[in-house]
N, C-alpha and C positions, 0 to 999 in steps of 0.2 A: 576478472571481477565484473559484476554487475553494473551496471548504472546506478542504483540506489543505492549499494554498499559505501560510496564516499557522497563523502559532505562537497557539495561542489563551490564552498566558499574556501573552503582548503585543500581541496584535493584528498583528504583522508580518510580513511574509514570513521563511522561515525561512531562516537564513543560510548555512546548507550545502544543498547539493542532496540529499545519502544524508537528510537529515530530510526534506526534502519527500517524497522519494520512500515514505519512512519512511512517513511521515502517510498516506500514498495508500492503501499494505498497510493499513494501522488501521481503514482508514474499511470492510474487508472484502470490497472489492473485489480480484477476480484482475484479473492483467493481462498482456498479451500485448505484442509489439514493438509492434505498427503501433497501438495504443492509447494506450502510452506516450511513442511519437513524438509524438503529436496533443495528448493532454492533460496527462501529464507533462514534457516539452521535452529529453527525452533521446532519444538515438539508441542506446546503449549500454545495453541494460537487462539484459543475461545479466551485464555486468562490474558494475552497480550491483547486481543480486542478488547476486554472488560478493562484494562489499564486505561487505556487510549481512552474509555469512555467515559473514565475518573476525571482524565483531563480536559472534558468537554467537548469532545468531539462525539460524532452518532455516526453508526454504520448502518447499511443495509444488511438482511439477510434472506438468504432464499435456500432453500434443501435442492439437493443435487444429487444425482445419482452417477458415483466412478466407477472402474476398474477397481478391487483392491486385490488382496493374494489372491492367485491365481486365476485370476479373472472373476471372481466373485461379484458381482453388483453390492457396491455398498454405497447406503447413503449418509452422506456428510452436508454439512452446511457452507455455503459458498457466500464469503463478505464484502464486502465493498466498502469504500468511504461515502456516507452521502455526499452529494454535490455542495448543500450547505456549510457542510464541514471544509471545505478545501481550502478558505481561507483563515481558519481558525489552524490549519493541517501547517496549513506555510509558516504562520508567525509561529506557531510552537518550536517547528524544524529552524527559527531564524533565517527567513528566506522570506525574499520577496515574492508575493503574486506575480505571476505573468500580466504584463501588464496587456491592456484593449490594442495599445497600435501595435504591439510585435502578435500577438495575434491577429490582428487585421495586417499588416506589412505580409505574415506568411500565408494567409488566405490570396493573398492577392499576386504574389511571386507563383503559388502554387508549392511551395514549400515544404 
């Protein structure tokens, strides 16, 4: 299992899909369809952005050119959470921000 598949206040998988999908955005990764097919388990990822964006959050988007069948060049759109959203991204998931000193404590271990 992924990282973002469980809820790390319980260790479970997280019981709605817009959270998993949630957790995926957190972890700072963009993501595109044919990615989100494979590693997320959705097919629909423009209409799970467009959720996400009901609940006040805003993404990034930029056109990207993949692989698709047979090596075809195909272009897809690649999303991201904007940076403003990420604490809006936590309280939704019920999670605290990271807070300033364990990101400075790991800057500073090199961590």
């Amino acid at each position: 299992m992924k990282v973002f598949e469980l809820d790390p206040t319980t260790g479970r998988p997280w019981p709605h899909k817009w959270q998993r999908i949630l957790a995926a955005f957190l972890s700072g990764r963009a993501w595109h369809t044919f990615d989100a097919m494979r590693e997320l388990h959705t097919t629909c990822l423009h209409t799970d952005i467009s959720l996400l964006e009901a609940r006040g959050l805003r993404f990034t988007r930029s056109r990207v050119t993949v692989a698709g069948y047979n090596g075809a060049r195909t272009p897809v759109t690649l999303y991201s959470l904007a940076p403003e959203s990420y604490p809006d991204a936590h309280a939704l998931l019920g999670l605290a921000p990271p807070s300033c000193r364990s990101v400075d404590y790991l800057r500073a271990s090199r961590g």
